[in-house]
C-alpha positions in Angstrom: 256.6 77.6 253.0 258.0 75.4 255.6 261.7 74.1 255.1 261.0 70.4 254.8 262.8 69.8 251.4 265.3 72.7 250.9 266.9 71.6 248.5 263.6 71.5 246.2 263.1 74.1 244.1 259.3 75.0 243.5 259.2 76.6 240.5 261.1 74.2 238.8 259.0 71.0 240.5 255.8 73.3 239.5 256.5 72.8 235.9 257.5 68.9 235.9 254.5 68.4 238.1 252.1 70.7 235.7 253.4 68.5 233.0 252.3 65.4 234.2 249.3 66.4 235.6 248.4 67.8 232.1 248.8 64.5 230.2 246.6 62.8 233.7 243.8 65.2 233.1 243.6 65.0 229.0 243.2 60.8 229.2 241.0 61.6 232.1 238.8 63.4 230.0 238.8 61.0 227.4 237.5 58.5 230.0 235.0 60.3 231.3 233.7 61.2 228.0 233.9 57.5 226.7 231.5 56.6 230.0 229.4 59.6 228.5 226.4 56.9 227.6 226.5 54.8 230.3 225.8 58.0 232.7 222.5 56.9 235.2 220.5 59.8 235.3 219.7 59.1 238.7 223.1 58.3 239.5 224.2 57.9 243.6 224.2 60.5 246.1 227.0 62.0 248.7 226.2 64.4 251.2 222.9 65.0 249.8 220.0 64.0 247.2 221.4 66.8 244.9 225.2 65.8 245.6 225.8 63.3 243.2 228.3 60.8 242.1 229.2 58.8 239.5 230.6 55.4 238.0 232.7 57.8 235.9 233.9 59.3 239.0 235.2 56.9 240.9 236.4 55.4 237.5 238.8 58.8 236.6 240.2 59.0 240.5 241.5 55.9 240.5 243.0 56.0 236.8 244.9 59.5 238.0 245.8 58.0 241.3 247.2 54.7 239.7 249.3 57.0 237.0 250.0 59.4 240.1 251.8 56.9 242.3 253.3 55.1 239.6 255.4 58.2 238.5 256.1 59.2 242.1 255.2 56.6 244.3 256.3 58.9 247.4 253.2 61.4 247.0 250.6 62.0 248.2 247.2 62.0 247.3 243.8 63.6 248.6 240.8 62.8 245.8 237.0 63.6 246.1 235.8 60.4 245.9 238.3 59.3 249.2 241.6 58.6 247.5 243.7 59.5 250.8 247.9 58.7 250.3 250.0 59.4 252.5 253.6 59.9 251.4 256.5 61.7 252.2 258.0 63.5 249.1 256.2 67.1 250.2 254.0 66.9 247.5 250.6 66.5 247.5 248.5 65.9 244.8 244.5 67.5 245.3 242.3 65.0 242.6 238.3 66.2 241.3 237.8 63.8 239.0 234.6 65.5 237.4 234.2 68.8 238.8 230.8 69.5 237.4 229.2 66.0 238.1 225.1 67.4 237.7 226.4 68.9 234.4 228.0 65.4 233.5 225.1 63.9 234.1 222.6 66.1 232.5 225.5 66.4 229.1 225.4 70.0 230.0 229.0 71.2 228.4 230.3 72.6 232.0 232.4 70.1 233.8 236.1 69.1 234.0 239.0 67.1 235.4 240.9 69.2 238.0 244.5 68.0 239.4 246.0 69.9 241.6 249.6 69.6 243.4 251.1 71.8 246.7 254.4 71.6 247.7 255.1 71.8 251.7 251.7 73.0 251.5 252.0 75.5 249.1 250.4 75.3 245.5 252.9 75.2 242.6 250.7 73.7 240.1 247.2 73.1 238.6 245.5 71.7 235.3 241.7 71.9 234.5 240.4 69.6 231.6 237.2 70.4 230.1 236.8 67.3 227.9 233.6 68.9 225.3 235.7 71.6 224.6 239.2 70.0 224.5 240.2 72.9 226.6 243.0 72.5 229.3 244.1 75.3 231.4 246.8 75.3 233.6 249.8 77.0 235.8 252.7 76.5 237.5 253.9 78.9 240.2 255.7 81.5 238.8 255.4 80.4 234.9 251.5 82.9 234.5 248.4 80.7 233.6 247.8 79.2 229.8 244.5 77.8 227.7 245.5 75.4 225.5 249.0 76.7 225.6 248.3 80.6 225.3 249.0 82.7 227.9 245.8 84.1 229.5 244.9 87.1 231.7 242.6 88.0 234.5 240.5 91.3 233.5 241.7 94.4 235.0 238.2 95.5 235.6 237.6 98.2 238.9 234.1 99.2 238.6 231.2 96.8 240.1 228.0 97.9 238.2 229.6 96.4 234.7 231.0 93.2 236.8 229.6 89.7 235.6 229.7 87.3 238.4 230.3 83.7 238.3 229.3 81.7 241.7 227.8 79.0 243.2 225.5 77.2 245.3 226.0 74.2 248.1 223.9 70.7 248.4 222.5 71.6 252.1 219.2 73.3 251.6 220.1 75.9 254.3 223.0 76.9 252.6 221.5 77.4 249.5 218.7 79.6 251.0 221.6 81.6 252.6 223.4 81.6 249.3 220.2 83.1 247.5 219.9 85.9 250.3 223.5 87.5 249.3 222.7 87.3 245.2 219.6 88.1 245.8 221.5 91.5 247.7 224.2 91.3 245.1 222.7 91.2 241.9 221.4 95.0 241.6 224.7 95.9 242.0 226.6 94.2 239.3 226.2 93.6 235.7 224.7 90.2 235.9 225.4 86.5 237.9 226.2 83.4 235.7 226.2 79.8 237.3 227.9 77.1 235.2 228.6 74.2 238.0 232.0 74.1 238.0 234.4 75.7 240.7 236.8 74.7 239.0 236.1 76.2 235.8 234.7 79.3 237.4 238.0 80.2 238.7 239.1 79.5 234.8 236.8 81.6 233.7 238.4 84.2 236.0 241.9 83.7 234.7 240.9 83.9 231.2 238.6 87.0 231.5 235.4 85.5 231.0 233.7 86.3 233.6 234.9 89.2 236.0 234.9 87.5 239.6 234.0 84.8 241.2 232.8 84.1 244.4 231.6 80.7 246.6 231.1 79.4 250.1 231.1 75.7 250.9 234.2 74.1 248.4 236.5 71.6 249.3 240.2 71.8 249.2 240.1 69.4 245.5 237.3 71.8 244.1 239.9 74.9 244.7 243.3 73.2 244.1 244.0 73.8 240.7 241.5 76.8 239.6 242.8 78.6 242.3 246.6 78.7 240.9 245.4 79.4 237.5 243.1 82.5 238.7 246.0 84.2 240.6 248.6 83.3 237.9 246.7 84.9 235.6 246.8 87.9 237.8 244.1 87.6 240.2 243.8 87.8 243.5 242.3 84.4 245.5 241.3 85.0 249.0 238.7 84.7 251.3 236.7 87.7 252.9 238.9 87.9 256.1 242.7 88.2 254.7 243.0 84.7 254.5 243.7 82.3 251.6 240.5 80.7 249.7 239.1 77.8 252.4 235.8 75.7 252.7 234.8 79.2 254.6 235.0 81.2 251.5 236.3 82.0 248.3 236.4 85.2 246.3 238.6 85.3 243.1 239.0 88.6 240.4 241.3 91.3 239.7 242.7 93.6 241.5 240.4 96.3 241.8 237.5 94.4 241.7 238.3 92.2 244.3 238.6 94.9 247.0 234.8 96.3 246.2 233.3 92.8 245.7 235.0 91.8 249.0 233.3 95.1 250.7 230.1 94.0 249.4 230.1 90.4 250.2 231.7 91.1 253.9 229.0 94.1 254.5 226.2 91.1 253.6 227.8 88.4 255.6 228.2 86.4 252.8 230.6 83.7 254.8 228.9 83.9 258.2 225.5 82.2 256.6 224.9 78.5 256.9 
């Protein structure tokens, strides 16, 4: 971590910062879900026809941002739907205001409000809100990962025929034909693939032991932010496939043991050099 603000603490601004983003993400929730029967099914489009955006959206960003910057007005701010602050506390605040859109839309119980915050560049805290369930997981760097409050764990599994694997696919059709290539490979190998449409809640699902590992090419740095604390606070190891932390490029999340094997797999089948 660079030596901006030395005088900061991170542990300490990871838990004020986790607090607040946990209240942001609960009224968030209850937003989105209040927009629930206004959702157009056809809704508008991103980067592709199956990317797709919504009036609850862009309606939950700028709630969170306008909270955000009202309770530290020297942040900043990087949200999916282009919130872009610039501020010059050292904190940075990483918005998805429905992570899970498609499911949103379709009233599939599999999306959530992620909120994020680094610290010089380093994550020290992370809440994810999934508003059907009332569940909210979060961490703070250094404090482990909690659902709802209760301390959760990563599974300690080492064997990869019994691993169930969470992943997911991109919007481009090339990458999504690459994508099916590697489970295509992968699949005999493990116990089974689920595919909920969440990053966020995928990593979760890591940290809480519900699904083994977790693995993804093609998210963006607001898709990651906060799953990715809560996964390795709960014991986890996030990376990509080259020694490097999770990126755009790649991300790979599980225990300890696991992750090592699942890595060897997904490196020997070039699972980040596809489209």
């Amino acid at each position: 971590m660079s030596s901006n603000h030395p005088r900061t603490d991170p542990r300490s601004l990871g838990l004020e910062l986790r607090e607040l983003a946990s209240g942001l993400a609960v009224e968030a929730g209850e937003l989105i879900e209040s927009m629930r029967s206004e959702v157009d099914m056809a809704g508008d489009t991103k980067s592709s026809a199956t990317d797709v955006v919504t009036a609850a959206d862009k309606a939950s960003e700028a709630f969170i941002m306008e909270r955000l910057l009202a309770a530290r007005p020297d942040d900043s701010i990087l949200g999916e739907e282009g919130g872009d602050v610039h501020g010059t506390s050292g904190v940075r605040w990483l918005i998805d205001p429905i992570d899970g859109t498609t499911n949103y839309v379709y009233d599939i119980p599999a999306y959530s409000v992620s909120i994020g915050a680094e610290f010089d560049d380093e994550m020290i805290a992370g809440v994810v809100y999934e508003p059907k369930s009332n569940t909210c997981y979060e961490a703070s760097i250094g404090s482990g990962a909690f659902r709802n409050g209760e301390p959760i764990t990563c599974n300690a599994k080492a064997e990869l025929a019994t691993a169930l694997v969470a992943t997911g696919f991109g919007y481009s059709p090339e990458r999504r034909a690459g994508q099916a290539e590697v489970l295509v490979s992968l699949l005999p190998d493990v116990r089974d693939i689920r595919r909920f449409g969440s990053a966020a809640l995928d990593l979760c699902a890591v940290a809480d032991g519900r699904v083994d590992a977790y693995y993804e090419k093609g998210l963006n740095p607001w898709d990651l932010a906060a799953g990715w604390l809560i996964a390795t606070e709960a014991g986890a190891i996030a990376a990509d496939l080259r020694d490097g932390p999770p990126s755009p490029e790649f991300v790979l999340a599980g225990g300890p043991a696991l992750f090592e094997l699942l890595r060897d797999r997904l490196v020997a089948l070039e699972a980040d050099r596809l489209p």
